[in-house]
mmCIF file of the N, C-alpha and C atoms, coordinates in Angstrom:
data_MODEL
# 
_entry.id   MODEL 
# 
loop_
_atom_site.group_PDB 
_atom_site.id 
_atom_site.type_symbol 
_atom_site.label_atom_id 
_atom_site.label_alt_id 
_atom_site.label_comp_id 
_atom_site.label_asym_id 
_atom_site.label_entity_id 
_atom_site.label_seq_id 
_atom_site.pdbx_PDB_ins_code 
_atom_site.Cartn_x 
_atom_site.Cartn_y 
_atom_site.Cartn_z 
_atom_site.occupancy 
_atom_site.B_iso_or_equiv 
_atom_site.pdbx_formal_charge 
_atom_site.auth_seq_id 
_atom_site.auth_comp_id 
_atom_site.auth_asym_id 
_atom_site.auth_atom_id 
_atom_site.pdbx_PDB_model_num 
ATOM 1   N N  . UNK A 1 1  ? -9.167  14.368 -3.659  1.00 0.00 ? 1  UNK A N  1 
ATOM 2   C CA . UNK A 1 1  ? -8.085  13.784 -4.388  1.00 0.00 ? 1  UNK A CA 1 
ATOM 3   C C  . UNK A 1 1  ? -7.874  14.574 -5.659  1.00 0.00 ? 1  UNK A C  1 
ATOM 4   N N  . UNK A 1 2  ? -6.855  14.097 -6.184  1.00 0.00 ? 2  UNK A N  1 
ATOM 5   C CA . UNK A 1 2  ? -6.327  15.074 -7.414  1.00 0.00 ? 2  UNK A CA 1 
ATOM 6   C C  . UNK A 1 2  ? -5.621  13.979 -8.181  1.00 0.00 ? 2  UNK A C  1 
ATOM 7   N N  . UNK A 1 3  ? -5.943  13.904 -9.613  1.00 0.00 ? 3  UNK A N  1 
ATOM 8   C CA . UNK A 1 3  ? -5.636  13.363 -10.757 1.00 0.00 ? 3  UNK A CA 1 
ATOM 9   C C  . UNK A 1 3  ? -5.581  13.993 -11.738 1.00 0.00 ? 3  UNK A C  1 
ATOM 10  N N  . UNK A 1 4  ? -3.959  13.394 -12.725 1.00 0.00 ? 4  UNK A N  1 
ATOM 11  C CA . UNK A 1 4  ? -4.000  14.222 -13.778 1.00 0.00 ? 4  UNK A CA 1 
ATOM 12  C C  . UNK A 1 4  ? -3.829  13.548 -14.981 1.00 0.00 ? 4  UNK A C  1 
ATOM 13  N N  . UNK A 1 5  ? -3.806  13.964 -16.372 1.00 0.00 ? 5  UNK A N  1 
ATOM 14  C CA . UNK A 1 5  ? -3.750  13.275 -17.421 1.00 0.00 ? 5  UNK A CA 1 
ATOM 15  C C  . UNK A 1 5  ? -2.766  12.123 -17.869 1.00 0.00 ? 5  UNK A C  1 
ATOM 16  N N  . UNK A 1 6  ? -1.790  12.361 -16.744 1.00 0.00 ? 6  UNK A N  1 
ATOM 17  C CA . UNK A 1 6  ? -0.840  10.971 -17.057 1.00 0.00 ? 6  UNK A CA 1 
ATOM 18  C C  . UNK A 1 6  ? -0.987  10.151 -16.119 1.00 0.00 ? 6  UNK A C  1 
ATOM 19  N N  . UNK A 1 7  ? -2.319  9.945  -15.307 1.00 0.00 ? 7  UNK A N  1 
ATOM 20  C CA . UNK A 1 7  ? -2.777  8.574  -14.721 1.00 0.00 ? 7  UNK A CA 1 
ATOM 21  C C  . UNK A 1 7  ? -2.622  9.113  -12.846 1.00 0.00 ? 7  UNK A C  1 
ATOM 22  N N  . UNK A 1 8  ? -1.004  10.076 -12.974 1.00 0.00 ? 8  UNK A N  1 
ATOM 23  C CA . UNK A 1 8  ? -1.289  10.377 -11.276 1.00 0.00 ? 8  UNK A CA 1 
ATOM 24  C C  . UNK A 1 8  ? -2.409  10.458 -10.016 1.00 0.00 ? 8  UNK A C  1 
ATOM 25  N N  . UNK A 1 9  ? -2.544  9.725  -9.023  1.00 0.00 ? 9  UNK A N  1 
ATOM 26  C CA . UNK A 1 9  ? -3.382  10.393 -8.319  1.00 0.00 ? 9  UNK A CA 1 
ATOM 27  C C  . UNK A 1 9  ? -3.191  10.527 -7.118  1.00 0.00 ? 9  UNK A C  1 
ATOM 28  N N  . UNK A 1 10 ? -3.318  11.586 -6.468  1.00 0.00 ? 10 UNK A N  1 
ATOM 29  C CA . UNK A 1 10 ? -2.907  11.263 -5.199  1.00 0.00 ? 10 UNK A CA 1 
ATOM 30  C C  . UNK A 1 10 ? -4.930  12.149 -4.043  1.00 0.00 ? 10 UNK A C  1 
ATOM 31  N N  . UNK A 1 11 ? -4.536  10.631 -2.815  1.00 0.00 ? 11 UNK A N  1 
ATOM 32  C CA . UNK A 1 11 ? -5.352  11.587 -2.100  1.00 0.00 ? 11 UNK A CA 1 
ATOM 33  C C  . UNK A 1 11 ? -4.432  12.951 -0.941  1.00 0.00 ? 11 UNK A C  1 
ATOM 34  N N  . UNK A 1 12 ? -5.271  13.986 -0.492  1.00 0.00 ? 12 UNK A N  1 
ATOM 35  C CA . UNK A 1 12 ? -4.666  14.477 0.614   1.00 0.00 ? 12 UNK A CA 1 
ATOM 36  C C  . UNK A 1 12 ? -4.776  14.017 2.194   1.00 0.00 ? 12 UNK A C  1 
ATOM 37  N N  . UNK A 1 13 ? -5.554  14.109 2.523   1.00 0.00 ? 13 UNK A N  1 
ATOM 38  C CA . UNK A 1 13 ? -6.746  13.501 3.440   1.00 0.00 ? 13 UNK A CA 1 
ATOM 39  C C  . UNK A 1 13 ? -7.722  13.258 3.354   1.00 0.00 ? 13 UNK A C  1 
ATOM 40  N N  . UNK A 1 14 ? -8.353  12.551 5.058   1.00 0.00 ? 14 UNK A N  1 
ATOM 41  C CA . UNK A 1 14 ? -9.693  12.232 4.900   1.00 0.00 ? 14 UNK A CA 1 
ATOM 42  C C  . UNK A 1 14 ? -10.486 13.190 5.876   1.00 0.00 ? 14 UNK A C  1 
ATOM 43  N N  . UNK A 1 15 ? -11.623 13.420 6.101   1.00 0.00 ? 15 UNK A N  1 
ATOM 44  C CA . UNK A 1 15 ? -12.254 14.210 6.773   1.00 0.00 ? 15 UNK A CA 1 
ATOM 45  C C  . UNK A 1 15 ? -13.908 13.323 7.252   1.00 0.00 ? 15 UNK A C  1 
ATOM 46  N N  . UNK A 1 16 ? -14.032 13.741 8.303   1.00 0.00 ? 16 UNK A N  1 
ATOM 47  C CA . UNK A 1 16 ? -15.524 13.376 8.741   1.00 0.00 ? 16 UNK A CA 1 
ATOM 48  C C  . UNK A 1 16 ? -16.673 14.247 8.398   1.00 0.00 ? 16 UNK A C  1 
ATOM 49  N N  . UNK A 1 17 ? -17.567 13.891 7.896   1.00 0.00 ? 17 UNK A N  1 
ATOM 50  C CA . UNK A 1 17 ? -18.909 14.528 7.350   1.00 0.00 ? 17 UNK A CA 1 
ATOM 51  C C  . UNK A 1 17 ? -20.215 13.717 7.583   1.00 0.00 ? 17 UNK A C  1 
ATOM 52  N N  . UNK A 1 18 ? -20.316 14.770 8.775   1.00 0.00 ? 18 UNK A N  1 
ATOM 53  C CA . UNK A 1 18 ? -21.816 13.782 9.039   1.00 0.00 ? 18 UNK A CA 1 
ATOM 54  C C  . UNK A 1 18 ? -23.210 14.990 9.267   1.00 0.00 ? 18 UNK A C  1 
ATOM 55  N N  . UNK A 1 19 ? -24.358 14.213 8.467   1.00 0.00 ? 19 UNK A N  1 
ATOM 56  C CA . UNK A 1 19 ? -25.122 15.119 8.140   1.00 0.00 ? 19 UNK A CA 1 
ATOM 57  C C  . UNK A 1 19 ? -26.450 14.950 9.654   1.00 0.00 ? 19 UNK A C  1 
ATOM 58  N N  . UNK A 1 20 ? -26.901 16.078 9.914   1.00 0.00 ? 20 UNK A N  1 
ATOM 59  C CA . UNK A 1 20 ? -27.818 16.141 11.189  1.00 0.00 ? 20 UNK A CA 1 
ATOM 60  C C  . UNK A 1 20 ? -28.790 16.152 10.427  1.00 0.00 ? 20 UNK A C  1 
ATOM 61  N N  . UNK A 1 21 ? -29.666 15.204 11.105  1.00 0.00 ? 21 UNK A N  1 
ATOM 62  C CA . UNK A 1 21 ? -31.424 15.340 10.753  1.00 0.00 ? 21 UNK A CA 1 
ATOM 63  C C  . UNK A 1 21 ? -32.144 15.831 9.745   1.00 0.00 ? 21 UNK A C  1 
ATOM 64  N N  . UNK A 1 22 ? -32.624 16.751 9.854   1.00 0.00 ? 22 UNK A N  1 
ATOM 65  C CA . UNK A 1 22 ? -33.501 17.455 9.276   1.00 0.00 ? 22 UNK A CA 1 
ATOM 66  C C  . UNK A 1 22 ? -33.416 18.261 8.262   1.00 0.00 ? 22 UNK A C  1 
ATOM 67  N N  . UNK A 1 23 ? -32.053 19.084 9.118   1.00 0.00 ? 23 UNK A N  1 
ATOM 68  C CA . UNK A 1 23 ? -31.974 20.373 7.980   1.00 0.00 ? 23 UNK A CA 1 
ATOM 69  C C  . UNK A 1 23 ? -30.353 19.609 7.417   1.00 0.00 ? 23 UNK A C  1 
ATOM 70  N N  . UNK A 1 24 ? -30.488 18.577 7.715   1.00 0.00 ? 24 UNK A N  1 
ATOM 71  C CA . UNK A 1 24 ? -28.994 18.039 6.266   1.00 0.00 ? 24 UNK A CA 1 
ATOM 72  C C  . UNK A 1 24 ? -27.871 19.283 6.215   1.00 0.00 ? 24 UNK A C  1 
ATOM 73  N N  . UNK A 1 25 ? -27.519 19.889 7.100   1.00 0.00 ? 25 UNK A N  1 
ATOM 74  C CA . UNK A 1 25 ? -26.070 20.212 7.232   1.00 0.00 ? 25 UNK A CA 1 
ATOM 75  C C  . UNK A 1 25 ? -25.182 19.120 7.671   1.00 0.00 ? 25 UNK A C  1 
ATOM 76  N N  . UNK A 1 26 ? -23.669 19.262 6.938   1.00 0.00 ? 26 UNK A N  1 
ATOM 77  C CA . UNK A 1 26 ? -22.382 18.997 6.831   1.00 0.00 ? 26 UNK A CA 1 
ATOM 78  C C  . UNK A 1 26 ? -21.721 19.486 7.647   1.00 0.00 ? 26 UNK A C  1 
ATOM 79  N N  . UNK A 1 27 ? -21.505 18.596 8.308   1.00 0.00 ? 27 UNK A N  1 
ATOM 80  C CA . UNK A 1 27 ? -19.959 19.176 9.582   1.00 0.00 ? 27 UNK A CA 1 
ATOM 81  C C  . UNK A 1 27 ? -19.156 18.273 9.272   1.00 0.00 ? 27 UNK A C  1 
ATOM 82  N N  . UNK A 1 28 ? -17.877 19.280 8.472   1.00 0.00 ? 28 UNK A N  1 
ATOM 83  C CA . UNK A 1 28 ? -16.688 18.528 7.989   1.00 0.00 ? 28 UNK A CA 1 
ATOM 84  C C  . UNK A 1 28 ? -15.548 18.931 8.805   1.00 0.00 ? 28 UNK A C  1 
ATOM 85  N N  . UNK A 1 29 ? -15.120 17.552 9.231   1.00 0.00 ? 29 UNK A N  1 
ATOM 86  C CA . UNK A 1 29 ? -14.034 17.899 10.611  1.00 0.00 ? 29 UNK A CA 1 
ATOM 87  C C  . UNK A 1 29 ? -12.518 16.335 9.950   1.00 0.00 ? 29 UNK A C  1 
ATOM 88  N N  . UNK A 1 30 ? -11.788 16.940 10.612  1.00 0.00 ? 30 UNK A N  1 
ATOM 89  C CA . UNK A 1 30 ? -10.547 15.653 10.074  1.00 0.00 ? 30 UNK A CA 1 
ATOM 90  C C  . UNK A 1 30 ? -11.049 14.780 11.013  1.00 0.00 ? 30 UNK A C  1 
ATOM 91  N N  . UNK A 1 31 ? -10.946 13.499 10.147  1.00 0.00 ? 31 UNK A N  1 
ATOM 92  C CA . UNK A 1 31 ? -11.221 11.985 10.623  1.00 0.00 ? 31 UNK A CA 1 
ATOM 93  C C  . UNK A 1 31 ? -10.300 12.013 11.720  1.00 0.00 ? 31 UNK A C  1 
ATOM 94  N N  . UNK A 1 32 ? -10.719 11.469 13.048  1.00 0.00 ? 32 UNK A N  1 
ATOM 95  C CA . UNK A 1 32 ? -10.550 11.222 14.411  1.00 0.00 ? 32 UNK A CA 1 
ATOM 96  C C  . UNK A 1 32 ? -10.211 9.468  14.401  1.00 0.00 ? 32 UNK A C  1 
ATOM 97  N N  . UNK A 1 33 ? -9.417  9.239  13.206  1.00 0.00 ? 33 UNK A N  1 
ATOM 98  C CA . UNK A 1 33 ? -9.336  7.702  13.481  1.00 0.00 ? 33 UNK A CA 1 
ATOM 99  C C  . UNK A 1 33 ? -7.934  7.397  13.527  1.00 0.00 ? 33 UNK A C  1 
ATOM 100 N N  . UNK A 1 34 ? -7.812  6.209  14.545  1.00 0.00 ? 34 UNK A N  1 
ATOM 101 C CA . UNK A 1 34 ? -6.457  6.026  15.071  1.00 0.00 ? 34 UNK A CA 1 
ATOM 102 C C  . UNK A 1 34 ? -5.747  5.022  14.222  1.00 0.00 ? 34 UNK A C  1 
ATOM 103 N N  . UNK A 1 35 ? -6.414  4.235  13.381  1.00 0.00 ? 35 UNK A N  1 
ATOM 104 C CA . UNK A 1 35 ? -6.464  3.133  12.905  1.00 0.00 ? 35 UNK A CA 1 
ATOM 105 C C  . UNK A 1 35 ? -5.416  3.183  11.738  1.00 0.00 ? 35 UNK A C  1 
ATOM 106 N N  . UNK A 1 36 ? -4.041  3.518  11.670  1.00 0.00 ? 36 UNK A N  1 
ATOM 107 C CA . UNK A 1 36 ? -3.521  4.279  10.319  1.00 0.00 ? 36 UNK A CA 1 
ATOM 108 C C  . UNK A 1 36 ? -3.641  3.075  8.986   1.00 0.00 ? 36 UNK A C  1 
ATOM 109 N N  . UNK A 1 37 ? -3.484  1.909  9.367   1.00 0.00 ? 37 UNK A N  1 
ATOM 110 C CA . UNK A 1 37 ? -3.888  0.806  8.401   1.00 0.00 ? 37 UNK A CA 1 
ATOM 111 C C  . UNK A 1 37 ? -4.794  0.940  7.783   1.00 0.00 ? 37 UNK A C  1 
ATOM 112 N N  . UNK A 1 38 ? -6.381  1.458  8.586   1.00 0.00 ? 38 UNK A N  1 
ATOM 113 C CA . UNK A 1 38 ? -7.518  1.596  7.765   1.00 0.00 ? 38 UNK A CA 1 
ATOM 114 C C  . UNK A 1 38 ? -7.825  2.747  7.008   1.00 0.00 ? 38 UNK A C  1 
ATOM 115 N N  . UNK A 1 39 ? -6.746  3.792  7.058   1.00 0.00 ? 39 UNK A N  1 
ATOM 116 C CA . UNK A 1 39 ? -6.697  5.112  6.882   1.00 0.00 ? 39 UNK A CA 1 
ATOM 117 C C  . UNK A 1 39 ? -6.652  4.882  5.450   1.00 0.00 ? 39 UNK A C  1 
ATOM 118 N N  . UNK A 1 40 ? -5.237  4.319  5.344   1.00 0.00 ? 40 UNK A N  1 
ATOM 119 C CA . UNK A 1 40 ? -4.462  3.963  4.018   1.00 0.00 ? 40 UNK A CA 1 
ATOM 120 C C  . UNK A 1 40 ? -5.252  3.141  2.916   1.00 0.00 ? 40 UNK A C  1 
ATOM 121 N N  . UNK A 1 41 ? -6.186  2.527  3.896   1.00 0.00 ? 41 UNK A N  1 
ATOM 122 C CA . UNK A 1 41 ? -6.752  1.470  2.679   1.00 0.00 ? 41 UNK A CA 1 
ATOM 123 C C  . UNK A 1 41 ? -7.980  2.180  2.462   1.00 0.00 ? 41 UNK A C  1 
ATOM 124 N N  . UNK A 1 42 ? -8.426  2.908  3.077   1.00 0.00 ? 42 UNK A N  1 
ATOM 125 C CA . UNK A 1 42 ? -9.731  3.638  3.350   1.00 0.00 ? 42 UNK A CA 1 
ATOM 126 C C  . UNK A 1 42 ? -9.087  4.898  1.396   1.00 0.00 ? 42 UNK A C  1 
ATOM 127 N N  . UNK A 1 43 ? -7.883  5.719  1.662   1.00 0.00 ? 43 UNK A N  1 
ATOM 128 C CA . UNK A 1 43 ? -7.081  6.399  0.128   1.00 0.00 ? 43 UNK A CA 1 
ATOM 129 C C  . UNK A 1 43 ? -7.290  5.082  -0.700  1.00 0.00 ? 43 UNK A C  1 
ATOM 130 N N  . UNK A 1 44 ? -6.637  4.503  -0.397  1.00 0.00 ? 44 UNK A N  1 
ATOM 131 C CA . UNK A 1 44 ? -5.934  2.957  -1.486  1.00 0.00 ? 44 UNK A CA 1 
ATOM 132 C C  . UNK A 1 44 ? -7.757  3.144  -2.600  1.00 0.00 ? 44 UNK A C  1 
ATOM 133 N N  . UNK A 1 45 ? -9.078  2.457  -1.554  1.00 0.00 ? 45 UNK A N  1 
ATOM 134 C CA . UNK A 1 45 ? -10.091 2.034  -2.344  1.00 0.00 ? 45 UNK A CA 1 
ATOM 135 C C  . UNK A 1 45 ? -10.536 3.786  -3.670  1.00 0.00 ? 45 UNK A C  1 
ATOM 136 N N  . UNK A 1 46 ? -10.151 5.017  -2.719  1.00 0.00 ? 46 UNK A N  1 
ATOM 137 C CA . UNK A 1 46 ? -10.146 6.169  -3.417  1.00 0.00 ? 46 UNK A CA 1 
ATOM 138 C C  . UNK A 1 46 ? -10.057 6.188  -5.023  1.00 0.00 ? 46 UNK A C  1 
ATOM 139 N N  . UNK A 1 47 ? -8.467  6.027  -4.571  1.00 0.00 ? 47 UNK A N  1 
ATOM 140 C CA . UNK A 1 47 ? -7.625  6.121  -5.669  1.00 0.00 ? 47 UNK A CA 1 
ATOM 141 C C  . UNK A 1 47 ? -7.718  5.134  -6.759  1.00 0.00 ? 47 UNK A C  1 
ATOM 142 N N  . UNK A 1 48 ? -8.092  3.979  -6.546  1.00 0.00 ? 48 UNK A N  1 
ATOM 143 C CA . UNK A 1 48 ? -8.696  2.742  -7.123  1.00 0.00 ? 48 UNK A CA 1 
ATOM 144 C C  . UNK A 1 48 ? -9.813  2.935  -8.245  1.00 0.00 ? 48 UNK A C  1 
ATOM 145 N N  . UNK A 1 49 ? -11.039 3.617  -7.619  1.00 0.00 ? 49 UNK A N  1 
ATOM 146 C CA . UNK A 1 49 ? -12.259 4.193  -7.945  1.00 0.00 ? 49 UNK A CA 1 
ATOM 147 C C  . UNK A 1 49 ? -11.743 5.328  -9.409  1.00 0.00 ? 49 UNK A C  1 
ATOM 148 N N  . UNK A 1 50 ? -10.355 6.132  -8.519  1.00 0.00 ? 50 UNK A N  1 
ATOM 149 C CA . UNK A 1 50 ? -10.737 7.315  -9.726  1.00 0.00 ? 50 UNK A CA 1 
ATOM 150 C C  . UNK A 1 50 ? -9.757  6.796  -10.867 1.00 0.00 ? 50 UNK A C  1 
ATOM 151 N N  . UNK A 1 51 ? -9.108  5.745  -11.062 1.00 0.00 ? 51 UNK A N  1 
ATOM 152 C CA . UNK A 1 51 ? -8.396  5.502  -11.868 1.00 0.00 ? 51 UNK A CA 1 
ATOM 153 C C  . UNK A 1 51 ? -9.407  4.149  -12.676 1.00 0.00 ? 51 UNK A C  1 
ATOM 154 N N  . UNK A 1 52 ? -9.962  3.428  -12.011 1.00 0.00 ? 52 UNK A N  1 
ATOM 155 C CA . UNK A 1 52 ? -11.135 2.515  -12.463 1.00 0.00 ? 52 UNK A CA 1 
ATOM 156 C C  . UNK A 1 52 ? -11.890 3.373  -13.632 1.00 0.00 ? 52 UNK A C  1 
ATOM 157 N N  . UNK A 1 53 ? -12.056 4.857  -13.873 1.00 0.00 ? 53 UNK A N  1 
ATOM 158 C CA . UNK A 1 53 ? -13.145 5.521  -14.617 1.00 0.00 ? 53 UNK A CA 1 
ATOM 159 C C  . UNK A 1 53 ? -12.304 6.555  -15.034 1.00 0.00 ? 53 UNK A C  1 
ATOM 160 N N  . UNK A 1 54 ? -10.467 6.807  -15.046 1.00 0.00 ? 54 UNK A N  1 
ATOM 161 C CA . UNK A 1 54 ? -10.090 7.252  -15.590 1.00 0.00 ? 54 UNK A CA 1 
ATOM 162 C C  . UNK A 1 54 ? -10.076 8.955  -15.299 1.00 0.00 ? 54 UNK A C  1 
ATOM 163 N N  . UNK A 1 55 ? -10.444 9.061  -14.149 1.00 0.00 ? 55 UNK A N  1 
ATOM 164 C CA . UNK A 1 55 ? -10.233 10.519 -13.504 1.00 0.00 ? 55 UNK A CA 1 
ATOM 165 C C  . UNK A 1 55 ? -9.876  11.498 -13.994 1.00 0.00 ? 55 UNK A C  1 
ATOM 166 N N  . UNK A 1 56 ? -9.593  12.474 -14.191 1.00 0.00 ? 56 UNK A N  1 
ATOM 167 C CA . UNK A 1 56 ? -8.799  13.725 -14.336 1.00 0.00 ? 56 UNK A CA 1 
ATOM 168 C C  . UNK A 1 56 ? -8.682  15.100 -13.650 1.00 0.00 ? 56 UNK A C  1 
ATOM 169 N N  . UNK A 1 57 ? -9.288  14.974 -12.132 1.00 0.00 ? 57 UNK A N  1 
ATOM 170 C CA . UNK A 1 57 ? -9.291  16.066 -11.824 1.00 0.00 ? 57 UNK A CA 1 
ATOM 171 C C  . UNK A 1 57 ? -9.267  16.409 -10.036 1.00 0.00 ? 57 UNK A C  1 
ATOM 172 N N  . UNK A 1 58 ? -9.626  17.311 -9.523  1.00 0.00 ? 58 UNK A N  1 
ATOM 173 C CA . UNK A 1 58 ? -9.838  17.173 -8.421  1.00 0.00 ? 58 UNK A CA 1 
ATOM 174 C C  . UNK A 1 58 ? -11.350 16.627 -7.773  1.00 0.00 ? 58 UNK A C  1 
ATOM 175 N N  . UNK A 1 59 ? -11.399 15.878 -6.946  1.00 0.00 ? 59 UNK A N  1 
ATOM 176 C CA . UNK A 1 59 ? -12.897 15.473 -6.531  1.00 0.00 ? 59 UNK A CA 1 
ATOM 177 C C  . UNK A 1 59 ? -12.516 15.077 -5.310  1.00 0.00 ? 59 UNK A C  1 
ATOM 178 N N  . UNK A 1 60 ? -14.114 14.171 -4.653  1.00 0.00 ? 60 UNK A N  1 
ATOM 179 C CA . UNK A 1 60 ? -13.815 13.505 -3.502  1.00 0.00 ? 60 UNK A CA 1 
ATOM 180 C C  . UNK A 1 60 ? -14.909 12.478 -3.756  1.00 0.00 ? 60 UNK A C  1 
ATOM 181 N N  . UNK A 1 61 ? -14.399 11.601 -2.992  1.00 0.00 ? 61 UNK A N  1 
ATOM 182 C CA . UNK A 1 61 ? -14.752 9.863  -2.625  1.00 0.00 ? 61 UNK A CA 1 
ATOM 183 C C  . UNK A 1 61 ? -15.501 10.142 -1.321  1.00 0.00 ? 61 UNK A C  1 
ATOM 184 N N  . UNK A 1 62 ? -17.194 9.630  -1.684  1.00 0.00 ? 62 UNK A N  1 
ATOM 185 C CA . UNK A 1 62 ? -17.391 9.479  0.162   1.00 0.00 ? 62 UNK A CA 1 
ATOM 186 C C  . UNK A 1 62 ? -17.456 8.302  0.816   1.00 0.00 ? 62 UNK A C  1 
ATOM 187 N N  . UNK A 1 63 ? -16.906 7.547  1.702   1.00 0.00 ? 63 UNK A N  1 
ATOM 188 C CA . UNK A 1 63 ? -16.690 6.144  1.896   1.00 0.00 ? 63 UNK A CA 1 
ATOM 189 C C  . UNK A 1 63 ? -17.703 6.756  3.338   1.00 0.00 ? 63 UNK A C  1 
ATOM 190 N N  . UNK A 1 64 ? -18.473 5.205  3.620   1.00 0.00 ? 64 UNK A N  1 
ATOM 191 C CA . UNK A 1 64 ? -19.383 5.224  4.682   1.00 0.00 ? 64 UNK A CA 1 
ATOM 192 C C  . UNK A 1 64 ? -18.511 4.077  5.666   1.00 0.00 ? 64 UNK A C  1 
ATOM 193 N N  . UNK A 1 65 ? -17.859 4.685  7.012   1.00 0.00 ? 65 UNK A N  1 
ATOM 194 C CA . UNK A 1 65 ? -17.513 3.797  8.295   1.00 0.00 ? 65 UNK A CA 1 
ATOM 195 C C  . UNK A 1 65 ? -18.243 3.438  9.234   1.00 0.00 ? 65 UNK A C  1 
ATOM 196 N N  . UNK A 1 66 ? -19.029 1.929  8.985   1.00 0.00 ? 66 UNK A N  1 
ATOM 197 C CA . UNK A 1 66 ? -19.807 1.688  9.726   1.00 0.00 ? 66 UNK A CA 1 
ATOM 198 C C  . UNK A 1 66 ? -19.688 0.987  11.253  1.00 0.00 ? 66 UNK A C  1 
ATOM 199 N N  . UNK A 1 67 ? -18.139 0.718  11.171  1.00 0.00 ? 67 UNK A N  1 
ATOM 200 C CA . UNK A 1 67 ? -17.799 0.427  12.220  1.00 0.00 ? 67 UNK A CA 1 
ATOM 201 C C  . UNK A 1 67 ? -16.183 0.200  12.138  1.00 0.00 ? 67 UNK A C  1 
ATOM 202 N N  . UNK A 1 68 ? -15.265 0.169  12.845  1.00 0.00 ? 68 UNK A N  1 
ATOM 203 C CA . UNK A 1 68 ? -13.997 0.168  12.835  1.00 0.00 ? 68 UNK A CA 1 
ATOM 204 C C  . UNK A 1 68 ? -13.612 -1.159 12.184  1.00 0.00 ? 68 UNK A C  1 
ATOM 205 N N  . UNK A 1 69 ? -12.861 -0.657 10.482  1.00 0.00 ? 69 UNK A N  1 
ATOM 206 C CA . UNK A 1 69 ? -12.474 -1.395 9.699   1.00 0.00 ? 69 UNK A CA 1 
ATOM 207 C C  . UNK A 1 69 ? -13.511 -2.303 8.310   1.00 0.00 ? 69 UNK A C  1 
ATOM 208 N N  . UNK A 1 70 ? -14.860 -1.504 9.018   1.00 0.00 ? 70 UNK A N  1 
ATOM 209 C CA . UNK A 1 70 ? -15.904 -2.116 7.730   1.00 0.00 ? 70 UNK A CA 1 
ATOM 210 C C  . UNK A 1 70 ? -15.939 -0.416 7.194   1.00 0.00 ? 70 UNK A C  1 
ATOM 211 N N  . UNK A 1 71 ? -16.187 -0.431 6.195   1.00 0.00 ? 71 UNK A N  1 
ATOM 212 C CA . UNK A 1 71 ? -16.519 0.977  5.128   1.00 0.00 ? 71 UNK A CA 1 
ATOM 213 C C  . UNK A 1 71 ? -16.866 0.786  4.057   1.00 0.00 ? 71 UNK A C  1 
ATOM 214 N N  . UNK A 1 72 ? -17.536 1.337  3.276   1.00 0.00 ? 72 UNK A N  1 
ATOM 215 C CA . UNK A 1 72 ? -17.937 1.191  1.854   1.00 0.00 ? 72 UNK A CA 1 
ATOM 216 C C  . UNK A 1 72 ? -18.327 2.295  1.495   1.00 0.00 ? 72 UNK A C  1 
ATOM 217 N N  . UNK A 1 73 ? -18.238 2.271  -0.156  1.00 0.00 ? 73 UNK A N  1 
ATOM 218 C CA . UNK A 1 73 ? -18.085 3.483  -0.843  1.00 0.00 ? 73 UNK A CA 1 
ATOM 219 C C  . UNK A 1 73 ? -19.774 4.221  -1.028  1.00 0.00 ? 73 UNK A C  1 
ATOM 220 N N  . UNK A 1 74 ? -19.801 5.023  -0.557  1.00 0.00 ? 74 UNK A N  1 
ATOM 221 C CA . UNK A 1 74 ? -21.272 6.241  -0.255  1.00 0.00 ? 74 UNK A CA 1 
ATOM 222 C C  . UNK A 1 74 ? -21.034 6.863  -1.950  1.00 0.00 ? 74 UNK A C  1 
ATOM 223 N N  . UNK A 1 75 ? -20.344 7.581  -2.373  1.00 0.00 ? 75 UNK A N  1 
ATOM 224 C CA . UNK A 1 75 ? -20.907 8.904  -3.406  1.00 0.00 ? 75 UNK A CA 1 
ATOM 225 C C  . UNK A 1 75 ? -19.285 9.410  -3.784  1.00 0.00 ? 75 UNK A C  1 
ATOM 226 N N  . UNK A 1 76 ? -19.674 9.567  -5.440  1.00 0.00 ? 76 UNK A N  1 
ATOM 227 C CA . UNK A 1 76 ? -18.556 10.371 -6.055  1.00 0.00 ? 76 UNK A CA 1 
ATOM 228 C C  . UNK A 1 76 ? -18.889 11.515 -5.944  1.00 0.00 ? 76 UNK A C  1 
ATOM 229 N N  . UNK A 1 77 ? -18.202 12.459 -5.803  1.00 0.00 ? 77 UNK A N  1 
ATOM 230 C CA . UNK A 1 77 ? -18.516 14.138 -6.014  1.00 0.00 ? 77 UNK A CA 1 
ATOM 231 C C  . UNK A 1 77 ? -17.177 14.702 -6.752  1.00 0.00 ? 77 UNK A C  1 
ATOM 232 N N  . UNK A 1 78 ? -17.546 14.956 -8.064  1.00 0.00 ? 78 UNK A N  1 
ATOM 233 C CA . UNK A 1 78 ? -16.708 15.329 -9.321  1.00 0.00 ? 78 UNK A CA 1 
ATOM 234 C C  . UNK A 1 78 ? -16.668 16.737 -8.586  1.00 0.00 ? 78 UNK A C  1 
ATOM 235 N N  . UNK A 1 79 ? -15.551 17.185 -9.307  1.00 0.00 ? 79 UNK A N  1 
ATOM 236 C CA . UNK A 1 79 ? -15.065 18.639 -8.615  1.00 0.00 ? 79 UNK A CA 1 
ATOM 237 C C  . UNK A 1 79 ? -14.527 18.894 -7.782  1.00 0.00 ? 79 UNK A C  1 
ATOM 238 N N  . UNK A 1 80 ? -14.589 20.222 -7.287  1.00 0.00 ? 80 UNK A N  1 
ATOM 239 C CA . UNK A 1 80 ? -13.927 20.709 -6.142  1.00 0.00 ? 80 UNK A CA 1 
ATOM 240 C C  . UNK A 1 80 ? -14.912 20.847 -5.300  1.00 0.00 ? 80 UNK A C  1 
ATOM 241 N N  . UNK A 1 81 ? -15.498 20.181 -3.770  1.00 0.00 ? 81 UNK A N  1 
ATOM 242 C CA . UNK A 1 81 ? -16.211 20.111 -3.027  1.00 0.00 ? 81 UNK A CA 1 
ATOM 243 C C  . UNK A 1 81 ? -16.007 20.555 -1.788  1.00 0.00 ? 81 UNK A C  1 
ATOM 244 N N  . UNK A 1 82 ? -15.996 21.769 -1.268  1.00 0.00 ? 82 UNK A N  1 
ATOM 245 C CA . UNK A 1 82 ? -15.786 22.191 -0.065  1.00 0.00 ? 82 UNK A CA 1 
ATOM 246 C C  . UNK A 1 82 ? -16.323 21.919 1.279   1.00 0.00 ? 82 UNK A C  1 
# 
C-alpha cells in the first residue's frame, strides 16, 4: 500500500505468501481468491491499520486467511517489501 502526507491511501493488491518449513522461504504469488467481497474488506482492514497510526509511505499489511472469510492481521512491514 501507499500513503501520503495528506491522509491518501490506497492498496494495489493482495498476494499469497506462504513460508515452507525449515528454511522459511517466501513464495509470493497473487491471491487465488474468488471471494471479491473478502478481497475488499481483506484492503478496507489495510487501509484502516495505516491510517489508525498515521502512515506515510509505502509498506505492506500481512493478514493471516485461516479459512474462507475469517483473517486476521499477522505483521506490519514498513517500507518497500519485495
Amino acid at each position: 500500500m501507499f500513503a501520503d502526507q495528506q491522509g491518501n491511501i490506497v492498496h494495489l493488491f493482495e498476494r499469497e505468501c506462504s513460508i515452507q518449513g525449515g528454511i522459511k522461504k517466501s513464495l509470493k504469488n497473487p491471491l487465488s481468491l474468488d471471494d471479491s467481497k473478502l478481497r475488499q474488506e481483506m484492503g478496507r482492514v489495510a487501509i484502516n491499520a495505516a491510517k489508525a497510526v498515521g502512515y506515510q509511505e509505502a509498506s505492506t499489511v500481512g493478514l493471516l486467511l485461516i479459512q474462507q472469510g475469517r483473517f486476521y492481521f499477522m505483521k506490519w512491514i514498513p517500507g518497500y517489501a519485495s
